[in-house]
Each structure stands twice: as C-alpha cells, then as structure tokens.
C-alpha positions, -999 to +999 in steps of 0.1 A: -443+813-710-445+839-682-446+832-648-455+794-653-493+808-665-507+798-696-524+828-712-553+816-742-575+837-758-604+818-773-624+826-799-653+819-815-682+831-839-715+823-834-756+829-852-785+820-842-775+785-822-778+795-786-782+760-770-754+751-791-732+777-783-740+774-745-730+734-746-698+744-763-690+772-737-699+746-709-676+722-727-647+747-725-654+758-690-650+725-676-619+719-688-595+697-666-565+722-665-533+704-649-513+734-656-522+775-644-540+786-672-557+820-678-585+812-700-596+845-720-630+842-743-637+862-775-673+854-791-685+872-817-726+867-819-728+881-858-763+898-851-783+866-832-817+866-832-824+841-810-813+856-774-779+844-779-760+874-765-785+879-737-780+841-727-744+839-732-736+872-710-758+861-681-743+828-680-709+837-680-705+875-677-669+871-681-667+860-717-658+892-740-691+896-764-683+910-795-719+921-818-714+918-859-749+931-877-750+896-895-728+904-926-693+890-907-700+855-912-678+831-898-647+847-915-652+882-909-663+870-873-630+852-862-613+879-873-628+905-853-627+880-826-585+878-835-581+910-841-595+917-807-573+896-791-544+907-805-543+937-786-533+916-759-504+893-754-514+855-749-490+825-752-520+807-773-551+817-799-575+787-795-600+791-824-632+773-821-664+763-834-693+768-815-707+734-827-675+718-809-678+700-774-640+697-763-625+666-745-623+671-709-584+673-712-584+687-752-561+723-733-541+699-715-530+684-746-530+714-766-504+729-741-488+693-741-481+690-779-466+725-781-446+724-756-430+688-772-426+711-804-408+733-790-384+713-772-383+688-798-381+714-829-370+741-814-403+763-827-441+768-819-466+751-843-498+751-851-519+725-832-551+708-854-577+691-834-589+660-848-630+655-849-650+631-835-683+630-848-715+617-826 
C-alpha cells in the first residue's frame, strides 16, 4: 500500500431508487475508518428518472456521476463504473449495490481480511460480503 493510505474506488449502478441510493451512500459515508483511507465514488445513474442524479450530486458533490441512457443495466453499468476507475490506481475496487446499507466497520474489515491474506497466503483475494437481510 502507498504511503500507509488506503486508496478504494467504489462503485455502484443505480435506476430509479433515489431514497435508496441516498441511504446506501449515507451508509458508506459514515464508515468508521481505523486506518487512512481515501474513499473514491463511481455511480453510474443508467438514465434515472426520478431526480436521482440531481439529488445525489447536491448531496455529495464529490461522488464521480457517471449518466447511461437506460440500456447499461446493472452489468453494462459496473462496468463503466470499473472501467472508469481503472484509469486510476487504487489499492481496492469495492463494488456495491445501491440497495446495500454497510456495517459501520464493513471497510475496516474489508481492509482487515486482505491484509491477513496477504500475509497469510502470500496473495490478494477477493473479499465477498455476506448479507443480512431486514
């Protein structure tokens, strides 16, 4: 990792579920982060009718909108959100689901687990959250 800075690039698709997207982008945000961690967010709204983009960029005018016409999907979406992100160097690709409300400490463990893998195994992994569901 560089300079003791953990550097994530979330993404995320979303249509037509503003309040939902907003509670899982609140979720995220608040985050307990034990470590430094440079939290970058990729959302692809694939053509929202709903005021989703308007809402999510004056919330947080930080996050990285990305407009599909409605033809992405979730697919096509989290791959333009990947593609994106690729064209920058992060230490971790956090994909989520904009119906998802994270743990308060769900990075903390994230960053946790792969760091045991790598000293354990000697390799990064690939890190599956489990679901909880109301």
């Amino acid at each position: 990792m560089r300079s003791n800075t953990y550097h994530i690039a979330t993404l995320m698709t979303c249509h037509n579920r503003v309040k939902t997207t907003l509670a899982c982008l609140d979720h995220l945000l608040a985050q307990e982060f034990p470590y430094n961690v440079s939290l970058k967010i990729y959302l692809v709204d694939d053509g929202s009718t709903d005021g989703t983009s308007e809402k999510v960029k004056n919330r947080f005018p930080d996050i990285n909108l990305l407009k599909g016409d409605g033809n992405l999907f979730w697919c096509g979406g989290m791959r333009l959100a990947f593609g994106t992100a690729l064209k920058d160097k992060f230490d971790y690709y956090l994909w989520l689901n904009d119906d998802s409300i994270l743990f308060q400490y769900a990075i903390k463990t994230m960053i946790e687990t792969s760091l045991y893998c790598k000293k354990e195994m000697g390799n990064d992994c690939i890190i599956v959250g489990s679901m909880q569901d109301k």
